[in-house]
N, C-alpha and C positions, 0 to 999 in steps of 0.2 A: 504494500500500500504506500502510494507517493504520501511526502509529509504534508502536511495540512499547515499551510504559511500561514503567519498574522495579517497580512496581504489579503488573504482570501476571507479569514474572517471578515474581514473590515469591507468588501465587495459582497458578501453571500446576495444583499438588498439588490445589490443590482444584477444577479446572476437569477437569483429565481426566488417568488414566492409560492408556500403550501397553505393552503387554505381547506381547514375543516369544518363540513355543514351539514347540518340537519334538516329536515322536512317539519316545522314544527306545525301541530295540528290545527293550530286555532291564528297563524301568525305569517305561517311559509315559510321560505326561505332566511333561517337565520343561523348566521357563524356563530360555530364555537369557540375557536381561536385560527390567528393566521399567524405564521412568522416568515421573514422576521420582525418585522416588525406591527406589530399587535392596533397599536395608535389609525392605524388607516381605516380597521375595519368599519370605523361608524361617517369616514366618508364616502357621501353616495357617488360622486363619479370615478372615484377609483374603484369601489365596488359593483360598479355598474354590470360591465362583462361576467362577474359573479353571478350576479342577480339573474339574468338575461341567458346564462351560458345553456345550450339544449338538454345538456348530461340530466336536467331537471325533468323535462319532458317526454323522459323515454321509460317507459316500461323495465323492471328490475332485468327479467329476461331480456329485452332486447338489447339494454346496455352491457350484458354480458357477452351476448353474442358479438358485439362492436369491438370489445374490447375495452375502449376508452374514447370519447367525443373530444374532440379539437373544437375550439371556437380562435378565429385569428380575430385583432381587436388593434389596430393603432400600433404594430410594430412588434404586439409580445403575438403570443400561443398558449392559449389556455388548456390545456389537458385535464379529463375529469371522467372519473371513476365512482359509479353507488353501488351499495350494497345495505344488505339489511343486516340490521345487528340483533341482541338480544335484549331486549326490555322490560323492567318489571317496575316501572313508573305509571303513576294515577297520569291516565290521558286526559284533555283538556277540551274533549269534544262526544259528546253523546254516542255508541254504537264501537267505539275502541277498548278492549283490553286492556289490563296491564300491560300483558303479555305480546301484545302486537308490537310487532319488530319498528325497531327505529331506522329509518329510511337516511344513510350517510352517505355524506359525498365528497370526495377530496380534489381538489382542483390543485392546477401547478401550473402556474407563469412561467415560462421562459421568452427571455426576445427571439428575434425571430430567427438570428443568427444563433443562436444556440437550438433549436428547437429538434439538431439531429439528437439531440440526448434526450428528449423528450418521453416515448415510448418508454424505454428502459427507466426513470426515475420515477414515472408517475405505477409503473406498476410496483416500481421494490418499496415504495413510500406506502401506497395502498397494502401489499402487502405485512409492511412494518405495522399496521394501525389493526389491522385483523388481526395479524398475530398477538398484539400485547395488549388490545384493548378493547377487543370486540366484544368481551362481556364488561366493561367499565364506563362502554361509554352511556349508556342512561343513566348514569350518574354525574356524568358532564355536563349531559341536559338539565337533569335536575341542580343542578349548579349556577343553572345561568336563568331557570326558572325563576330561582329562589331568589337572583339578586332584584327579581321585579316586584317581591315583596315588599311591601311601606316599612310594614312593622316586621323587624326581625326575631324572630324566635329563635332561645336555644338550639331548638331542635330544623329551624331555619339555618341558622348558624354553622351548624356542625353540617348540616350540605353542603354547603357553600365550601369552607376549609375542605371538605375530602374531595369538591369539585377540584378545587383549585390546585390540590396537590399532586390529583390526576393531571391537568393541563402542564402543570409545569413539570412535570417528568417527560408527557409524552412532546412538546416542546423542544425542551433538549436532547432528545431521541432524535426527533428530527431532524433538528439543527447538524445534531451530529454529523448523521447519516449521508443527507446533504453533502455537507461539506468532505465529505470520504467519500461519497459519489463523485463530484467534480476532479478530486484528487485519481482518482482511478483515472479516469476518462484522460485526463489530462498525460497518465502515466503511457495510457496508450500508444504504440509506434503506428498504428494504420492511421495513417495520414493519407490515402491514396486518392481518397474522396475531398471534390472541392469543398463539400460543405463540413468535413471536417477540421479542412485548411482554414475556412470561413469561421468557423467556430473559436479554432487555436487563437486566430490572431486577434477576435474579439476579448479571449480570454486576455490577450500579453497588450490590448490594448487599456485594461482598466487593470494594469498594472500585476498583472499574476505571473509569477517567474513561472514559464512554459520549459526553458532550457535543459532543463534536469531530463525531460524526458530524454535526453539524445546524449546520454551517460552512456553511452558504447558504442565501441570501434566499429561497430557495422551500420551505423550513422551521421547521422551530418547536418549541420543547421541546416542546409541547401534542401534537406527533405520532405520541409517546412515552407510552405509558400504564402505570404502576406498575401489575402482576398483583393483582388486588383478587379472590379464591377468592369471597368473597360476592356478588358480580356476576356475572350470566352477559350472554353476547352470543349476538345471532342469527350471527354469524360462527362461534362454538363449535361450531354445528354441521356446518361445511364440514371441521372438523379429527377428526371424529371417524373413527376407521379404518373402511376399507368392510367388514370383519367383525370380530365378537368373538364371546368364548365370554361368554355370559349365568346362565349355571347348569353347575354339576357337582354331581351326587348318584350315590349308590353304593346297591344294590338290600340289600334288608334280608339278602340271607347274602354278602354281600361277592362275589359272582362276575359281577357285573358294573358297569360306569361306565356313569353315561347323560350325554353333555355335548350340552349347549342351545347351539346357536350362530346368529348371527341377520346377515344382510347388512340392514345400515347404509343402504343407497344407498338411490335411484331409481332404479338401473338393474338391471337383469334380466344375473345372469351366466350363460354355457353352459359345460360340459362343465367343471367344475370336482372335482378330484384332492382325498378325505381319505385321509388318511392319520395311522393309529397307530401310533407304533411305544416300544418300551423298550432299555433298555439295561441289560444285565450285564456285566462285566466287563469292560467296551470296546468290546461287540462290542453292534451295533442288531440288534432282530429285527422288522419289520413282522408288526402283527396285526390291520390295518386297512386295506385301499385298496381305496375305493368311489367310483365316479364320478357324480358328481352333474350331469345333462346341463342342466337349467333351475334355476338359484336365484334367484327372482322377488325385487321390489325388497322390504325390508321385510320377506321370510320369516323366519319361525324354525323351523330342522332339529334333530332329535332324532339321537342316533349313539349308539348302544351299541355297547361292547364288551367281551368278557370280562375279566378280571384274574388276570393271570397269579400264581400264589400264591407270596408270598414279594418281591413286586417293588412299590414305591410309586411308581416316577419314571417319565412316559409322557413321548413328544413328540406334539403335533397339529397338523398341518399342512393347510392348503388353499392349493391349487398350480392355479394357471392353466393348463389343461392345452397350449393352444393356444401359450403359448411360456416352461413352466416358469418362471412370476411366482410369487413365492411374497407370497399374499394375507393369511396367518397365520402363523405359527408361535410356538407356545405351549407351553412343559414348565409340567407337571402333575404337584404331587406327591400322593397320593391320601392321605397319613397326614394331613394338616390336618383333609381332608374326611370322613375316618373318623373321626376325635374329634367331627364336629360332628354326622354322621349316629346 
């Protein structure tokens, strides 16, 4: 394990935040803690993409099947992971259990140039959180329940301290982990990939000794290339995602999206899952799932869909149907594309 500089401590803010959330029943979408640093969570436009991010709107099972939901936002990458836990808290809404699972979701910023490490950090962090605290955490909730209390009771009280002592354990677990994460990553010699080159030199741009990686004779600063955006590589194009969406335009009386999407590859995919879906009030409503049995290398598919009146935010998904891979998914907000239409 590379060593963990004082460098890096002092950057982790700017390399990545973890943010843990709950489903709460009577309220939504509220954080339990975020690090590193804690003080943002009660502002709303830094929590905005939070609030907003899909990982909310999907079904336990289908965000399994996904894996983990990306939301891009202003230069970072949101990654985010739910799962249910174990609950034995007084619910706050008529028709709930104790015993009904707590609905968690861990989210993780990175810019966008970091965002190759993305995958890998948001599962070992989710994974950290199930492993040591999947039966602790209703009592995090009841923690942060307790602080909306007026009047505190003893037995108020002693919530609160066992909340809190939860949070700050699982905090510097994090933190830790974190930072042993980037140390790893950093220690790595595959540099072969522009977007790892693109990463390194964001890393040695906000001051993090990179060098150490290349502590052997079968190395060379030389093997390390500063991101040059005016340069392109024939390698550029191995990293390009096997689909995207190319075009969004909206029909001249607004009642429907037409989105252009094009597979990337040379290879011919089968029986491939769209899917459109929006979100009111919390709640997803699919207005789209059409199976697309051949998408030859290099096609571009046309998908229209109505619009639902009064609603700009869509999700778009293509899902591998043969073992729920999810190949895209994309929120679409249509009010950009109306001012430009």
């Amino acid at each position: 394990m590379a060593k963990i500089t004082a460098k890096m401590e002092d950057t982790l803010e700017e390399l990545c935040y973890v943010y843990l959330m709950y489903f709460d029943e009577s309220k939504g979408h509220i954080p339990l803690f975020m690090c590193p640093n804690e003080d943002l969570k009660n502002n709303r436009d830094f929590m905005r993409p939070i609030k907003y991010h899909p990982i909310w709107f999907l079904e336990i099972e289908e965000s399994k099947a996904l894996d983990h939901i990306d939301l891009e936002y202003k230069g970072y990458t949101f990654f985010g992971k739910k799962f249910l836990a174990k609950s034995l808290r007084e619910k706050r809404r008529a028709g709930l259990e104790k015993e009904t699972p707590e609905t968690v979701v861990v989210i993780i910023s990175l810019p966008d140039d970091l965002d190759i490490f993305g995958d890998e950090l948001i599962r070992k962090v989710t994974q950290l959180v199930k492993d040591k605290y999947e039966e602790k955490l209703y009592e995090l909730i009841e923690c942060e329940i307790a602080k909306e209390e007026i009047i505190k009771t003893p037995k108020t009280q002693k919530t609160i301290e066992k909340g809190e002592k939860i949070k700050e354990e699982m905090k510097k677990l994090i933190r830790n982990n974190c930072k042993e994460f980037f140390s790893s990553v950093i220690k790595e010699r595959d540099t072969s990939s522009i977007k790892k080159q693109k990463a390194l030199s964001f890393l040695a741009l906000k001051g993090i000794d990179v060098s150490y990686i290349l502590n052997s004779d079968e190395s060379s600063f030389s093997n390390i290339k500063i991101f040059d955006p005016t340069k392109k590589s024939e390698k550029e194009l191995k990293l390009v995602k096997p689909f995207n969406i190319i075009d969004i335009s909206i029909s001249k009386d607004s009642e429907e999206v037409e989105i252009l999407a094009s597979n990337n590859t040379d290879k011919k995919y089968e029986n491939i899952i769209v899917k459109i879906t929006h979100v009111k009030e919390f709640f997803e409503k699919e207005i789209m799932n059409q199976k697309i049995e051949e998408w030859y290398p290099n096609e571009e598919l046309l998908f229209i869909s109505p619009i639902i009146p009064h609603i700009d935010e869509y999700l778009f998904f293509l899902i591998q149907m043969e073992d729920n891979k999810k190949l895209l998914a994309k929120k679409i907000n249509l009010e950009s594309f109306k001012n430009i239409n």
